[in-house]
C-alpha positions as CSV (number, residue, x, y, z in Angstrom):
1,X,136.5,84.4,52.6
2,X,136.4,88.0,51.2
3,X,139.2,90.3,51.6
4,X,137.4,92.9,53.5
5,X,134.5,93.2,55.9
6,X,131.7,95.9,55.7
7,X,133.7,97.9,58.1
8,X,136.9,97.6,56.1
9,X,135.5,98.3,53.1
10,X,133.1,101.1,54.6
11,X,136.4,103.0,56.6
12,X,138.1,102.4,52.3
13,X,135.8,104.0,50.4
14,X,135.6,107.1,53.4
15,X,139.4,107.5,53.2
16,X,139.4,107.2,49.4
17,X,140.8,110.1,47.3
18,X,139.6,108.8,44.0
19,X,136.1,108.6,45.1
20,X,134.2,111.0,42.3
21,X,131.3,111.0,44.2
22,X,131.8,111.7,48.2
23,X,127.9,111.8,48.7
24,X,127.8,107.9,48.7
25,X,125.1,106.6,51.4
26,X,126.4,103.0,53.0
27,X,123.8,101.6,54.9
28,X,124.7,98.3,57.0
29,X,122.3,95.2,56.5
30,X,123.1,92.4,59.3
31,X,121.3,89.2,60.2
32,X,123.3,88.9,63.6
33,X,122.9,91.9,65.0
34,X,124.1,92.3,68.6
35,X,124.1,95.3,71.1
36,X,126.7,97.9,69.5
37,X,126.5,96.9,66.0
38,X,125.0,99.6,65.0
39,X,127.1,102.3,66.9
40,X,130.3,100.3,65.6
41,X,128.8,100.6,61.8
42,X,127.9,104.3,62.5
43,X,131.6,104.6,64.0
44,X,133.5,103.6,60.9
45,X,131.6,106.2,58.9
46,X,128.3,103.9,57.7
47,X,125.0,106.5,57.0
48,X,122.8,103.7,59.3
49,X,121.8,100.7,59.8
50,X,119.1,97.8,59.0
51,X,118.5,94.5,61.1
52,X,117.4,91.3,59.4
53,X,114.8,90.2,59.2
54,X,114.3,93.3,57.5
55,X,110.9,95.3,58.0
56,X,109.6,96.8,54.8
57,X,108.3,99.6,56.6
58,X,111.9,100.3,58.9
59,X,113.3,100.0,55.3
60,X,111.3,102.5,54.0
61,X,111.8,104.7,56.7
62,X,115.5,104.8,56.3
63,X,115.7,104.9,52.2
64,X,113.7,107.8,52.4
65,X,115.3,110.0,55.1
66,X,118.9,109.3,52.8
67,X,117.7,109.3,49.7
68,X,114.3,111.6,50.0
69,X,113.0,112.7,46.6
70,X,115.7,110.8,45.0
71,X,114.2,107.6,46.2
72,X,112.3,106.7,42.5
73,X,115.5,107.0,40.7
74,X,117.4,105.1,43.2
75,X,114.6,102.2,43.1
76,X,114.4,102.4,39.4
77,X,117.9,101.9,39.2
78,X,118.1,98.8,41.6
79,X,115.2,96.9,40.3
């Protein structure tokens, strides 16, 4: 069992002082989401929010409205 939950670790990195980037994007991925998950992710200071199944297109969507013009490096990066 992990020490922290996405919301722990979420409302952590938020409060953190020694973060050297504060422009880090946390986007919650669930595959039990239920009515309020995603205003309790937004709540403890998550960027948004992604359902499974995932839908490439709804993935898409939100990778580019966070990461915009950045999106290449960011995929190049992850691959």
């Amino acid at each position: 069992m992990p020490e922290m939950d996405g919301y722990d670790a979420t409302q952590a990195i938020r409060a953190s002082k020694t973060i050297s980037n504060p422009r880090i994007y946390i986007i919650a991925m669930t595959a039990s989401a239920m009515k309020g998950d995603k205003e309790k992710c937004l709540s403890v200071g998550m960027n948004d929010y992604v359902s499974k199944p995932v839908e490439p297109k709804a993935l898409e969507k939100i990778l580019n409205k966070w990461f915009g013009d950045e999106i290449e490096n960011v995929l190049s990066v992850t691959a």
